[in-house]
C-alpha atoms as a printed R data frame, in Angstrom:
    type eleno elety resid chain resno       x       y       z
1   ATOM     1    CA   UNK     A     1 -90.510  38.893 -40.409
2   ATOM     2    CA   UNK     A     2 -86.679  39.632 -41.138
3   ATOM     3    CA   UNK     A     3 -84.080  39.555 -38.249
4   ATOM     4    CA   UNK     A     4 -81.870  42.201 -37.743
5   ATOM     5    CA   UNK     A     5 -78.392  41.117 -37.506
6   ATOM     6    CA   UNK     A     6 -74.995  42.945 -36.347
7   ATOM     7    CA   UNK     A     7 -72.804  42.665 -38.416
8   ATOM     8    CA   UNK     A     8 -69.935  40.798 -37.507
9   ATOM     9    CA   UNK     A     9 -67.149  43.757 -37.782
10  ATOM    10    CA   UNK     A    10 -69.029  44.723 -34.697
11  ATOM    11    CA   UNK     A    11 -67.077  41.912 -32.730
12  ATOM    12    CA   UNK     A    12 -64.199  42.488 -33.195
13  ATOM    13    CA   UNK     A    13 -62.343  43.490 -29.916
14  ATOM    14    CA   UNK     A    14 -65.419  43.520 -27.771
15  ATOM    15    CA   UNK     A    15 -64.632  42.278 -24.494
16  ATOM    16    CA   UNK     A    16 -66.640  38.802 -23.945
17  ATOM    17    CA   UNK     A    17 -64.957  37.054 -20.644
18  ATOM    18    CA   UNK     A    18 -62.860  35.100 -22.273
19  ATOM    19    CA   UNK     A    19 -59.094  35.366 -22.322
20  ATOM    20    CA   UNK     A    20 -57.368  33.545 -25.723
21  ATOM    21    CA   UNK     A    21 -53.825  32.223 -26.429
22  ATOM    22    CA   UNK     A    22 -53.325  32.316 -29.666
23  ATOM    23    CA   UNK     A    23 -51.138  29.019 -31.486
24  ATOM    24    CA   UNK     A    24 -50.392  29.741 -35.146
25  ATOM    25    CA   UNK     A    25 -47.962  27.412 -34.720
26  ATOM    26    CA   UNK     A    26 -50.118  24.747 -34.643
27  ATOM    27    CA   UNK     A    27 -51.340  25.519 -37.998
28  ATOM    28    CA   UNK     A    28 -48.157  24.045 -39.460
29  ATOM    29    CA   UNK     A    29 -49.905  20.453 -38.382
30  ATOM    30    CA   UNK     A    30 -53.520  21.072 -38.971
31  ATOM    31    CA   UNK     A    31 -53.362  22.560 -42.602
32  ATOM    32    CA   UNK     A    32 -49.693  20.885 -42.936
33  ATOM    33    CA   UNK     A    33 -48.954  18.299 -45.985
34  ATOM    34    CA   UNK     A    34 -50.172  14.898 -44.871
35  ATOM    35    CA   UNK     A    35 -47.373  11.870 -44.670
36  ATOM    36    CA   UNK     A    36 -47.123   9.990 -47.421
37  ATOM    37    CA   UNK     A    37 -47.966   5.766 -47.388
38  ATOM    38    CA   UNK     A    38 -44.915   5.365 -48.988
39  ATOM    39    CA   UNK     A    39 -41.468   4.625 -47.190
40  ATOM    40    CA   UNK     A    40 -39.468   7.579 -47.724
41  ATOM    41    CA   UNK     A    41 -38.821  11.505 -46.995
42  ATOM    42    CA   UNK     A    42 -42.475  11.804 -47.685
43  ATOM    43    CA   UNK     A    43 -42.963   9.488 -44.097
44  ATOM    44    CA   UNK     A    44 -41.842  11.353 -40.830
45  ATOM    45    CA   UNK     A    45 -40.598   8.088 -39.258
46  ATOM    46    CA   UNK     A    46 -38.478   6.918 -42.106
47  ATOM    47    CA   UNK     A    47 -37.020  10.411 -42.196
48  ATOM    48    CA   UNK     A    48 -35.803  11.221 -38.896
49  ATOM    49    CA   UNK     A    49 -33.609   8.431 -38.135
50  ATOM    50    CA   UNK     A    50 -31.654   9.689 -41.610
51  ATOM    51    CA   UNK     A    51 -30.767  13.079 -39.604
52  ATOM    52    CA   UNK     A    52 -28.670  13.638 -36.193
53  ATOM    53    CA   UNK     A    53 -30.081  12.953 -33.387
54  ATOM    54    CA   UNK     A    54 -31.200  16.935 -31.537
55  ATOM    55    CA   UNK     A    55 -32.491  18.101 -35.331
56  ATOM    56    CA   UNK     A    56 -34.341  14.285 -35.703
57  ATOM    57    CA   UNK     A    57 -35.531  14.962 -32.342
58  ATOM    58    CA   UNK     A    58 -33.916  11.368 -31.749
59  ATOM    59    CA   UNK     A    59 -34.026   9.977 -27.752
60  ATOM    60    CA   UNK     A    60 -32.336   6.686 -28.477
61  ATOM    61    CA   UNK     A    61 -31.232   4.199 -31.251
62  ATOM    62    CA   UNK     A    62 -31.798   0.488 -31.028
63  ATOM    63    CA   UNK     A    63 -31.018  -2.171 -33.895
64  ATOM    64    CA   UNK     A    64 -34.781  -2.950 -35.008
65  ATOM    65    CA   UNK     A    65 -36.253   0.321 -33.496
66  ATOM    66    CA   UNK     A    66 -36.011   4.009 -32.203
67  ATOM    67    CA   UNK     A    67 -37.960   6.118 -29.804
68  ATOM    68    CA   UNK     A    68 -38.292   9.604 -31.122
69  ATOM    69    CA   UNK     A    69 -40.141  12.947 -29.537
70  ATOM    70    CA   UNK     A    70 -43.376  13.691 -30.660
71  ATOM    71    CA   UNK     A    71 -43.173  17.201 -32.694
72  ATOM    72    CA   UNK     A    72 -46.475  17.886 -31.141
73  ATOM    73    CA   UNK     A    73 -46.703  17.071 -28.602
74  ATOM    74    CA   UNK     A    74 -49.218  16.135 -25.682
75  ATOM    75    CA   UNK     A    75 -47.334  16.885 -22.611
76  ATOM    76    CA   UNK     A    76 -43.442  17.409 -22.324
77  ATOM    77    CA   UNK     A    77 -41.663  14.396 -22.788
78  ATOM    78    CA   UNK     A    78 -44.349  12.758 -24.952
79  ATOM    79    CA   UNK     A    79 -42.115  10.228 -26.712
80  ATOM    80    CA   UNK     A    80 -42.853   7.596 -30.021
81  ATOM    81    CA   UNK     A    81 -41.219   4.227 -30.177
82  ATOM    82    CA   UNK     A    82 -41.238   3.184 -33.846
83  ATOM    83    CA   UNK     A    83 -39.808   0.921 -36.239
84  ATOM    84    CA   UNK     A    84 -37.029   1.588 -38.821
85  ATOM    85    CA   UNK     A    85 -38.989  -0.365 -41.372
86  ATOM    86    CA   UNK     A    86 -42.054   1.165 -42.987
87  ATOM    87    CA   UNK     A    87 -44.903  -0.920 -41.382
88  ATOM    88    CA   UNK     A    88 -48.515  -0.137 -40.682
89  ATOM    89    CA   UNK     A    89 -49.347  -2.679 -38.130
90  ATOM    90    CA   UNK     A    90 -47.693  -4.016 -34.884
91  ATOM    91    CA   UNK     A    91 -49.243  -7.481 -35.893
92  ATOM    92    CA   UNK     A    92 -46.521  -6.978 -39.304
93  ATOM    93    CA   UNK     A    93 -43.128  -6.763 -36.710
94  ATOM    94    CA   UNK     A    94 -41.063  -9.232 -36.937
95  ATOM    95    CA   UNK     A    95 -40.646 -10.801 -33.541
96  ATOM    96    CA   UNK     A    96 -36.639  -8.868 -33.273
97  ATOM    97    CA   UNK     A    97 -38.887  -5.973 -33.950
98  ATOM    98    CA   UNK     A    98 -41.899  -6.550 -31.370
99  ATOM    99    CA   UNK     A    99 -38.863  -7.431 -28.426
100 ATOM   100    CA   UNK     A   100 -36.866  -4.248 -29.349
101 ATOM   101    CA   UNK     A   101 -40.591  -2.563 -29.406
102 ATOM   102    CA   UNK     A   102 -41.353  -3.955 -26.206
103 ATOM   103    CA   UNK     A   103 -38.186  -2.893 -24.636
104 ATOM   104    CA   UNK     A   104 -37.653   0.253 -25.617
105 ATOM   105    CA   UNK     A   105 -41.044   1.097 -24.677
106 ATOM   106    CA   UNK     A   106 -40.382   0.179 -20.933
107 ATOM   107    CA   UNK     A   107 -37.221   1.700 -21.120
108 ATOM   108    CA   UNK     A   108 -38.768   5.123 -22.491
109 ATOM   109    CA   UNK     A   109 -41.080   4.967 -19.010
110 ATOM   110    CA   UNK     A   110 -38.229   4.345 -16.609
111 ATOM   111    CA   UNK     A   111 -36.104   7.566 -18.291
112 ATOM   112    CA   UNK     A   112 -38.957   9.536 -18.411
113 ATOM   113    CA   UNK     A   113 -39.873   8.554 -14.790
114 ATOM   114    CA   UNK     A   114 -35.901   9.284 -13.578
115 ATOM   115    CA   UNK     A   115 -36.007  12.586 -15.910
116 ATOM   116    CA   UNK     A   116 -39.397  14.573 -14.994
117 ATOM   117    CA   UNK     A   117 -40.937  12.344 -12.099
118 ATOM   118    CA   UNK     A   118 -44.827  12.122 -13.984
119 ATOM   119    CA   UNK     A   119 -47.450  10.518 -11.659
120 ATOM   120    CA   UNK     A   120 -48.391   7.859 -14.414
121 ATOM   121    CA   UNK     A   121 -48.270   7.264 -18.161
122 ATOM   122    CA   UNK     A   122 -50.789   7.194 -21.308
123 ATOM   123    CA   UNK     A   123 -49.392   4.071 -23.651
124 ATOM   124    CA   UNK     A   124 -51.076   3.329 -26.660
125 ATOM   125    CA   UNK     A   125 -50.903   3.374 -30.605
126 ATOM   126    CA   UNK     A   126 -53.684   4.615 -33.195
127 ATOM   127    CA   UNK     A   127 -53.791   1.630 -35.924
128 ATOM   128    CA   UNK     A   128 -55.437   2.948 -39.079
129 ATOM   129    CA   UNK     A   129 -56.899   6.424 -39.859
130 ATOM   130    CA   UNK     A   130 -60.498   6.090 -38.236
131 ATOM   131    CA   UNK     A   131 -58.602   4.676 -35.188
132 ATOM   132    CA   UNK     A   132 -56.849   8.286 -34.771
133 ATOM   133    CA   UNK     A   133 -53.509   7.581 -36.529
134 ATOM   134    CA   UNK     A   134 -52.044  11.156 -37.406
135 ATOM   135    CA   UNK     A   135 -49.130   9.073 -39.465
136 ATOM   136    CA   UNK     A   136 -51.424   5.423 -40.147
137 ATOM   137    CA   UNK     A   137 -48.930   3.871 -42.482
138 ATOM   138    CA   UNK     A   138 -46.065   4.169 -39.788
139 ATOM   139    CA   UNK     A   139 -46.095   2.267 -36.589
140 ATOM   140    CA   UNK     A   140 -45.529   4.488 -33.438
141 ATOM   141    CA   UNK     A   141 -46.481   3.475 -30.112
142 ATOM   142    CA   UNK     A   142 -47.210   7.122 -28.256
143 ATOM   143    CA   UNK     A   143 -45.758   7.117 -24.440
144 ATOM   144    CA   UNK     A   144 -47.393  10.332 -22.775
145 ATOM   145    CA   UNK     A   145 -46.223  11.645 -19.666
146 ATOM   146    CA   UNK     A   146 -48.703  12.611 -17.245
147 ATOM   147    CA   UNK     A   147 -49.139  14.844 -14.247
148 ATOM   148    CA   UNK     A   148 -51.712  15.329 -11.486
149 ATOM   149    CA   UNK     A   149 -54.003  18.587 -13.192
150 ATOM   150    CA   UNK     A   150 -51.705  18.643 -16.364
151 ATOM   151    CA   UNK     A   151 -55.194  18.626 -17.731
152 ATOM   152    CA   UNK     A   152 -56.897  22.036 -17.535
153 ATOM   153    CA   UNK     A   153 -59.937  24.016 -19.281
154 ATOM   154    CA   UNK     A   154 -57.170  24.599 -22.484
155 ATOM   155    CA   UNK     A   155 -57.621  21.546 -24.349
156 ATOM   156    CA   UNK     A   156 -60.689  21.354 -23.522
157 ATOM   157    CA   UNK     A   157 -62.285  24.686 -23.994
158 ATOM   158    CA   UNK     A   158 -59.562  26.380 -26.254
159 ATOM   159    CA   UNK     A   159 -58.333  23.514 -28.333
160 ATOM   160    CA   UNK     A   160 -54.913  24.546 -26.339
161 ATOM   161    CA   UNK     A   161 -52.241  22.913 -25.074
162 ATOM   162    CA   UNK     A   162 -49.558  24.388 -22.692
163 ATOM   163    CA   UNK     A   163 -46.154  23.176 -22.483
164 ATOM   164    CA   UNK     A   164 -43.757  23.986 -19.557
165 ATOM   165    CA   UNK     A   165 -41.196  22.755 -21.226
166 ATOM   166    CA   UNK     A   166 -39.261  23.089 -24.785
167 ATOM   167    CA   UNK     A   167 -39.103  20.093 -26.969
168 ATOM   168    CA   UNK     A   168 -35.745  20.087 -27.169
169 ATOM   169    CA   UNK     A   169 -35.181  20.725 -23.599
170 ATOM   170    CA   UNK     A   170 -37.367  17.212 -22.899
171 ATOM   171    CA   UNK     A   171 -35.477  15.899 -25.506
172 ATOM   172    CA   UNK     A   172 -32.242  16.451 -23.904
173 ATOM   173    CA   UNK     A   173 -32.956  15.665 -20.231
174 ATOM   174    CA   UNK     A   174 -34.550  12.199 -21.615
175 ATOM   175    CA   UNK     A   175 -31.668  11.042 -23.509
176 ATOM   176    CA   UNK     A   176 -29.461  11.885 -20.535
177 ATOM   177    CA   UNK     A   177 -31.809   9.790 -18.212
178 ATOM   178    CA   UNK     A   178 -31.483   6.726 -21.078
179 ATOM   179    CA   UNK     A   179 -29.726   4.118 -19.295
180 ATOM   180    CA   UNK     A   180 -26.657   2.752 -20.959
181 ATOM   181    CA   UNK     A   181 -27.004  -0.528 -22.329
């Protein structure tokens, strides 16, 4: 018995209840060029601290460390602490590094909590690819923002995420909530 099919240049434009947003941009970081394991240009955290700080998407400098936005972000505001030096694990900082790490890291919540009042925070890193590391051979500690119903049927239905704010816009009103040292 053979099944009759439609053929699938039927569907196009049929109406089917569901509304779609449509990212290309995020294309750029699914089919994008992976980071290299090597310190370097190839490695997104050894680059940006080589660049100014709006077009490095830079927050703040410390001595052993640097908290960076993340290019794609969660939710606005969704920051990285990282080290200068090219290291995979947070057991390989140096103890200047972990204190620096440490600090910034509660420093990043209290400017993000004086610069967009979130209700509470997602802290964590991804150590190792089958952890979830995007960039594995980089420490970065992610710092997400987060909001009573910031999570809606987009990520989870649509594979979407939708950001109120612009990147550099978060960028901007977080370094101007840093506190000086």
């Amino acid at each position: 018995m053979s099944e009759i099919l439609e053929p699938d240049t039927d569907f196009a434009g049929a109406p089917d209840g569901f509304d779609r947003l449509w990212t290309p941009h995020r294309m750029a970081y699914v089919t994008g060029e992976r980071p290299s394991t090597e310190a370097g240009d190839g490695c997104p955290f050894c680059a940006a601290p080589g660049r100014g700080d709006a077009e490095g998407l830079i927050v703040h400098r410390g001595a052993h460390c640097y908290v960076v936005m993340n290019l794609f972000p969660y939710n606005p505001g969704h920051v990285l602490v990282c080290p200068y030096r090219h290291v995979s694990l947070y057991v390989d900082l140096t103890d200047e590094e972990t204190t620096e790490f440490t600090a910034l890291t509660k420093t990043a919540i209290r400017a993000l909590t004086a610069s967009s009042g979130p209700g509470g925070f997602n802290i964590g890193m991804n150590q190792g690819e089958v952890a979830g590391a995007g960039v594995a051979a980089h420490l970065h500690q992610h710092i997400v923002p987060r909001w009573g119903g910031d999570m809606n049927f987009l990520p989870v239905v649509g594979q979407t995420k939708a950001l109120p704010v612009l990147l550099e816009d978060a960028r901007r009103r977080l370094a101007a909530a840093w506190p000086v040292a």
